[in-house]
Steps between C-alpha positions, in 0.01 A plus 500: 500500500764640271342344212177663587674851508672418150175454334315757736782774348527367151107573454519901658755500202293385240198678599752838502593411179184440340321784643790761342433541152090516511428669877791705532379871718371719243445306220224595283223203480337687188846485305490147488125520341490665185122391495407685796332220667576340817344163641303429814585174657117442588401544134594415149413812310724704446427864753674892382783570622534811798792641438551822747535824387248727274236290297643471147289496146428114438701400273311360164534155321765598263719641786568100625662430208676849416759486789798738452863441610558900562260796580506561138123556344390401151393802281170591472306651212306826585139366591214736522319520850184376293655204445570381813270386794347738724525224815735230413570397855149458589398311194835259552351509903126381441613287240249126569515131375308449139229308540518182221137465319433150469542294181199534244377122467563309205242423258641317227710160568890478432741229527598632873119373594607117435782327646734299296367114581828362382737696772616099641578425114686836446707426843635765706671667161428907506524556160257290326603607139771215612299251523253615227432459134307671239234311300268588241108357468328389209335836465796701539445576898894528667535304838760376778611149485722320763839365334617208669165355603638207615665616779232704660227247437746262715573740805081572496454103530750533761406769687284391817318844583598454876752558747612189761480744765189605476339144433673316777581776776762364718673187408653267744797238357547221726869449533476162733687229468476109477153310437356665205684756481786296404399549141298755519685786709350845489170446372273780563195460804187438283301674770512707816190298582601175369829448728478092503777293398570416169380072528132669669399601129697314273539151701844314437743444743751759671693295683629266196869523394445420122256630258292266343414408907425875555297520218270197565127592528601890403221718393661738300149699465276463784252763401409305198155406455600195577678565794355821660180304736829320612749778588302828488206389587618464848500860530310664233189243416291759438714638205569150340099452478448832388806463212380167392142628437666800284476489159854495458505180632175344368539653152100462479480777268747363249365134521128538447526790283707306247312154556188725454603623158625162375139366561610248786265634806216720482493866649310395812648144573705464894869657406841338465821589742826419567398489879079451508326614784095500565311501173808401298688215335838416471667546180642324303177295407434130610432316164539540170653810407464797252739626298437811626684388876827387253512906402460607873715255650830588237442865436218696739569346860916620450360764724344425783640533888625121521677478161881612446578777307720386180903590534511798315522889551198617690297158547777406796264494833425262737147328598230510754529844732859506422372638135448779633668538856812399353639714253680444185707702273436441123846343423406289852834609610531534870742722771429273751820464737431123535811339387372225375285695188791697455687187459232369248503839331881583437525095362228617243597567154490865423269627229232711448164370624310762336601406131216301322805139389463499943167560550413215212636182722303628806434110590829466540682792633542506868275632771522877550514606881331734731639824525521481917412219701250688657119548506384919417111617521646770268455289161635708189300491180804285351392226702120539378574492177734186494120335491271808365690544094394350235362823335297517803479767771821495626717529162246802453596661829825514393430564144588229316366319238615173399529402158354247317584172391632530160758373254840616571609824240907473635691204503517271787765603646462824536114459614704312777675809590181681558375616849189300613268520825252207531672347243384791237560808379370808559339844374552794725175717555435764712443328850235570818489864653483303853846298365666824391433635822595249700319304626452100507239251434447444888395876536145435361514146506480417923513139647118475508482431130790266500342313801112633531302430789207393265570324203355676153215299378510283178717670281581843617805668515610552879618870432378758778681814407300759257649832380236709684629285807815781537407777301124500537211696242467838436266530761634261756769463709668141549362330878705455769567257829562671853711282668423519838800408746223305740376262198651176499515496128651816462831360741463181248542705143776716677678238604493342148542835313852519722621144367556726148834664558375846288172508748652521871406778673348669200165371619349551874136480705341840414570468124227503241585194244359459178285210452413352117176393355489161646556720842825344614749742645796628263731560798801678325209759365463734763283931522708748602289780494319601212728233278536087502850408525658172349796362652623241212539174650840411316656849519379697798433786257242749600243532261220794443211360357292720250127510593264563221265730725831736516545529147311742284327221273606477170232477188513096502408536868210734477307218299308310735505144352881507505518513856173296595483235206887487438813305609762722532758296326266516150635874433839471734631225333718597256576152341440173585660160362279307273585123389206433198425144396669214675622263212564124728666254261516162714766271355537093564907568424737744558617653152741757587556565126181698496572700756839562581537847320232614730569711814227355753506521855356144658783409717418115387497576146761736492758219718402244215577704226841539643563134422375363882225339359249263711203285444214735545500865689531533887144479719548842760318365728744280587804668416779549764796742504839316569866658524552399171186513281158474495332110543098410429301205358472564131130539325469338114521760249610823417323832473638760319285874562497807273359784513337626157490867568674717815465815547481804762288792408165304406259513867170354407200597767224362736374453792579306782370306829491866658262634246785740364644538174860381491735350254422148392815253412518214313604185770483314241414469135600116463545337102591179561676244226546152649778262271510277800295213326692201442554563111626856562189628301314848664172409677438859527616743326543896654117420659333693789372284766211487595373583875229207616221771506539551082733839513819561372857374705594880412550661864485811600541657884445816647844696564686783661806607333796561674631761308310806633588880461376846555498604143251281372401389170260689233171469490509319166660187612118439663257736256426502164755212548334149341838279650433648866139370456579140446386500139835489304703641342359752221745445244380174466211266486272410810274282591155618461285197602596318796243177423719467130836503700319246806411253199820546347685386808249265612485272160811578304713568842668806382423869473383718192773654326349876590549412875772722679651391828422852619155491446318396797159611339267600275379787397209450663610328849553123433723336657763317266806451807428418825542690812549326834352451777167520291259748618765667648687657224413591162556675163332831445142466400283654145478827752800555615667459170294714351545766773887467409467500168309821473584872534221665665537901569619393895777326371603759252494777757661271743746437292601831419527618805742211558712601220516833584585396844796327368616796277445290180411813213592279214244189637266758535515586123532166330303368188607144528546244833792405572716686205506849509631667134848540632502135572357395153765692325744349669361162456455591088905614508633208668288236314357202620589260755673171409269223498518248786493117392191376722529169716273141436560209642438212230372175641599278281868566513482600837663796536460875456537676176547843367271682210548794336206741533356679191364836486113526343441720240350824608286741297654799652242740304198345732685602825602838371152552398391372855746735636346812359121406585544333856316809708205449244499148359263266755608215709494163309292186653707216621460309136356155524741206595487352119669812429777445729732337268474796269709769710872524449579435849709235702436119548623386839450145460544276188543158499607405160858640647515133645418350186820585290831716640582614145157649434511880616146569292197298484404421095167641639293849535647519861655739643903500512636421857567748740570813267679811667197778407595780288495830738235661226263234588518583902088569591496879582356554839316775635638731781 
């Protein structure tokens, strides 16, 4: 009780105490507010003060700040009464907010419009003149370079674009003890619906006291293809027969594609795969087989759903529906809490995986591990692209291109030093607008088209989702699925939507879901309201999706073939990997001498040039991961693969199965020199096969770049454009008679030297590639060339408007396409390019050499003259095909190169090889 009293009387005193020097009786609230403003407790804003007594003058703005120890005034000039307000009080009284016009729109395009693609590579650093550099062009044009490259190329290869959070929700470590948990204490729950112990999936025995007893008859993978009918068949059959009829696992495409071009099957025969259902047959072949299956088996079937990925940076992943389920970092490091990987990890040597002298021994090097041990419906792009790279759709998401196989220019060891992903290096491009945003592979790409319902006939590609899918035409919106809470299927799609941890809740009966164009329900796509929301699978974030019909249509869009007749990814693809003309040299012996200065990427070759050389290179389809290296049955022979060309900004048109135009890629362009014969002599040398129906082993597919944005490209990479037509490059010489170039390849089993592996066709619409499926896809034909090729008055109008549309004045006034006059005088000041040494591979030494290009002499006085008369001076007729070898343009292909390395210039009235054209000889092209 007294100790209640103490405290009761210590608190009166402190409240007395407190309360003296700011409430004492009398006190003046205003005197402690110089402002004049005192604050209600039920409201923020600030309310006048009500002082009592008379009403005073309100005090002006100044007055705040000019506060006065003493009564004393400042002195005041004499002001005239016409100088001063009549009613300053009521003006100060009556005084109202401003009302803030809004912001005139912008019509011309700054650098604010376009965000920097290379923030991961700059980091988190502010100031980017830090981490910047300034570099001059050929031309005299002043850019931004990265310094130290190196590093930020390696944190992008090591940056996963995902959070663990968000990809595995809630993670439960199971701290138990004894069994197998002995070893492997605190390994993370692979599932909330998978709660079995540890010997239900992956066998062995728990209750053995040593390990090579605990380990007998483990399964260290059970969702193999091997294993899955076994283990998760139990539970999911209907996904393990869906998978194993996917075309990740059959690799159908790949297999008869290839076999196709190589002339082994015809078109129409019963397909090959890796796991053959009705109408089908197993591959590999019984019998005899072609050397064609030797190329697939060592270099094309590395990726396929049962084959390991090589021990390197980015290719670490597991097989079966652990590819995808179970995710993998690109170093294949994991945070799993299991001590037992931990263990394995810490007695690892440390070095960096990511430098190319690691990623060369990928055989060899130990396994990589998943990140968690534990299963996530939220699958990162990362994990996508561990398969999809290969200059292929996923290095394009990301924008990356990989470089080509070529002869080292820095010593080996410091190419060693170098950052590599896939085992290569890379080019950084401007990457997807859906990647910068974003989002992930798995937000267009559902389950259905990994594991369809219906398997694509023949040869088609599986892919459901189409760009007018999510943001519809101009004059339609995108279709929706009521889910009704009665329906059976609707409790069955939210059920599965709520196994992704970014999807619970977000998604209930009542909601309209988006549906695609092979109708299956996108059920992280949801209308609210007048909009369609997308919820991205791997982050939970909320995305608006733009609708066409909401947008004011811009010129391109007022055209009615581009919307009806057009793939969207023709115009919004602003680059696209290209890989021209396969080179295959197949060796009987492995002669690293040849080939050691070269930077390739085969994991094989690349392991044997390191000095672990074996008979023969490793067959995929047998190849199995183990802790320490990589083990298969080895196939005679060694193929070495080079690319002749690469590029990125050449996007060659057609049309494909849909009846649209879209871009058309080479898939691919094989030249084939076989030294396997037992004297070492060439059997063929750089030859096209030949398909069994008579056409060319050049193959092309239809294709959707990955590399879309809103700002598209011009309207002159497709018109008045003769490489976007399929016929070549203009700068050079074409083909102008498909039957000479069909004889030529037939009889002599090579092409003409005027043949260009970008030319698809003639001027007139013959075929000289080939386009699979057949029937299906095609070049453009003699009319829709020609439509390209001309400027009619629509196109000139249309294109104006589109200029002016983009605030382009100086486009609009041109005399030349592409160079305007400020850009020809700054070509003329800073002189001409250096000359680039051009690339032949010479059969009889067997191995690629360099030759110096030579520039043609120009009569400069003809194209001035041409110049001056081009609005009145009539078009010229194609000239006759005799004539051909007359014009001082480009041969592609010349094989007296493989006759003699030291002979740069034929002793005859040929043409020199590969000459860099003189900029006054560039064709002038109407506007």
């Amino acid at each position: 009780m007294n100790r209640f009293l103490k405290i009761s009387a210590l608190l009166i005193v402190t409240a007395s105490f407190w309360s003296f020097p700011f409430l004492s009786s009398g006190q003046n609230v205003e005197s402690n507010n110089p402002f004049g403003f005192v604050w209600d407790e039920d409201r923020k804003d600030p309310l006048p003060s009500s002082p009592p007594g008379p009403e005073k003058k309100p005090k002006g703005l100044l007055d705040l700040f000019n506060q006065f120890k003493d009564d004393s005034q400042p002195e005041l000039e004499n002001i005239t009464e016409s100088e001063i307000e009549s009613d300053t009080s009521a003006v100060l009284e009556s005084k109202s907010m401003v009302q803030v016009p809004q912001s005139i729109p912008k019509k011309d395009y700054d650098a604010a419009d376009f965000d920097d693609p290379f923030y991961r590579v700059r980091g988190f650093q502010g100031n980017t003149e830090k981490v910047l550099q300034p570099g001059t062009t050929l031309d005299g044009v002043q850019f931004q370079n990265y310094g130290d490259s190196e590093k930020f190329i390696e944190r992008f290869y090591r940056e996963s674009g995902f959070s663990i959070d968000k990809i595995f929700g809630k993670i439960k470590y199971l701290e138990k003890r004894g069994g197998c948990y002995t070893c492997h204490q605190g390994i993370e729950e692979i599932s909330s619906n998978h709660k079995f112990s540890c010997v239900r999936c992956h066998g062995g025995n728990r209750r053995a006291r040593s390990l090579p007893k605990a380990h007998k008859g483990l399964v260290s993978n059970p969702s193999s293809m091997e294993n899955a009918p076994r283990f998760c068949g139990k539970c999911h059959d209907n996904h393990v027969k869906k998978i194993g009829r996917s075309s990740m696992a059959t690799a159908k495409r790949i297999i008869n594609i290839t076999r196709f071009g190589w002339g082994a099957q015809p078109e129409d025969e019963m397909p090959h795969s890796l796991y053959p259902g009705e109408q089908e047959q197993p591959y590999p072949p019984t019998g005899e087989e072609h050397a064609v299956d030797g190329f697939l088996k060592t270099k094309c079937l590395r990726c396929h759903l049962d084959a390991p990925g090589p021990h390197r940076p980015g290719d670490y992943r597991a097989t079966g529906c652990s590819a995808c389920h179970m995710v993998y970092t690109n170093d294949g490091i994991s945070l799993s809490h299991d001590r037992a990987i931990q263990a394995l990890q810490n007695n690892n040597k440390k070095q960096n995986r990511f430098k190319r002298k690691f990623a060369s021994k990928s055989l060899s090097n130990r396994r990589g591990y998943p990140l968690l041990h534990k299963f996530t419906t939220a699958i990162p792009s990362t994990q996508c692209e561990h398969c999809h790279n290969n200059n292929g759709v996923g290095e394009e998401y990301e924008g990356l291109f990989a470089k080509p196989s070529r002869p080292r220019s820095t010593p080996k060891s410091i190419s060693d030093e170098k950052p590599v992903l896939y085992g290569k290096e890379h080019e950084f491009l401007v990457p997807d607008i859906h990647r910068e945003k974003g989002m992930h592979c798995i937000d267009c790409h559902i389950g259905d088209e990994m594991k369809p319902e219906i398997e694509p006939e023949a040869l088609r590609s599986a892919v459901q989702i189409r760009c007018t899918d999510c943001h519809g035409t101009p004059s339609k919106k995108p279709e929706g699925l009521l889910l009704i809470e009665s329906d059976a299927k609707t409790k069955q799609l939210l059920k599965k939507a709520n196994l992704n941890p970014n999807l619970r809740k977000k998604i209930r009966a009542g909601d309209t879901v988006l549906v695609n164009s092979n109708f299956s329900p996108m059920m992280h796509i949801k209308q609210a309201k007048d909009q369609w929301v997308l919820y991205s699978k791997v982050t939970g974030k909320k995305h608006i999706i733009p609708l066409l019909k909401n947008i004011e249509p811009s010129v391109a869009h007022q055209i009615p073939k581009h919307i009806d007749e057009m793939e969207c990814s023709a115009c919004h693809a602003r680059w696209s990997a290209g890989e021209w003309g396969m080179h295959l040299i197949r060796e009987k012996t492995f002669a690293p001498e040849k080939w050691k200065n070269w930077n390739l990427s085969d994991p094989d070759l690349q392991e044997q040039l390191e000095g672990n050389e074996t008979e023969g290179m490793i067959n995929w389809l047998t190849a199995k991961s183990r802790p320490n290296n990589i083990e298969g049955d080895r196939v005679p022979g060694y193929w070495w693969s080079v690319f002749a060309e690469t590029g990125w900004s050449d996007l060659i048109m057609g049309k494909n199965n849909r009846g649209k135009y879209s871009i058309l890629k080479p898939r691919y362009q094989y030249f084939i020199t076989d030294q396997s014969s037992p004297l070492g002599l060439p059997t063929k040398r750089a030859e096209p096969p030949l398909t069994l129906e008579g056409g060319p082993g050049l193959i092309w597919t239809s294709y959707s770049p990955h590399t879309i944005r809103k700002t598209v490209r011009s309207c002159e990479s497709c018109h008045q454009n003769r490489l976007s037509a399929g016929l070549g490059d203009p700068l050079r010489q074409s083909i102008e008679n498909a039957t000479s170039f069909m004889d030529e390849l037939r009889f002599n089993n090579g092409v003409l030297p005027r043949f260009q592996l970008k030319q698809g066709v003639t001027q007139i619409g013959e075929p000289l590639q080939t386009a699979l499926p057949n029937e299906e896809i095609r070049f453009l034909n003699a009319e829709e060339i020609n439509a390209l090729q001309e400027t009619t008055d629509s196109y000139r109008a249309y294109r104006f408007l589109n200029l002016r549309e983009l605030s382009f004045p100086r486009l609009l006034s041109r005399h030349e396409f592409p160079y305007d006059r400020r850009h020809r005088a700054q070509e003329n000041i800073m002189g001409q390019p250096p000359l680039q040494d051009d690339l032949y591979y010479n059969v009889e030494k067997n191995q690629f050499v360099k030759v110096a290009p030579e520039i043609p002499a120009v009569d400069n006085s003809q194209i001035q003259e041409k110049v001056s008369h081009r609005e009145t001076a009539p078009q010229e007729s194609a000239p006759p095909q005799g004539e051909i070898g007359k014009k001082n343009n480009i041969i592609e292909f010349l094989y007296d190169i493989f006759q003699d390395v030291e002979t740069q210039q034929p002793e005859t009235d040929e043409l020199p090889l590969e000459p860099l054209p003189n900029h006054e000889s560039l064709p002038i092209f109407e506007p």
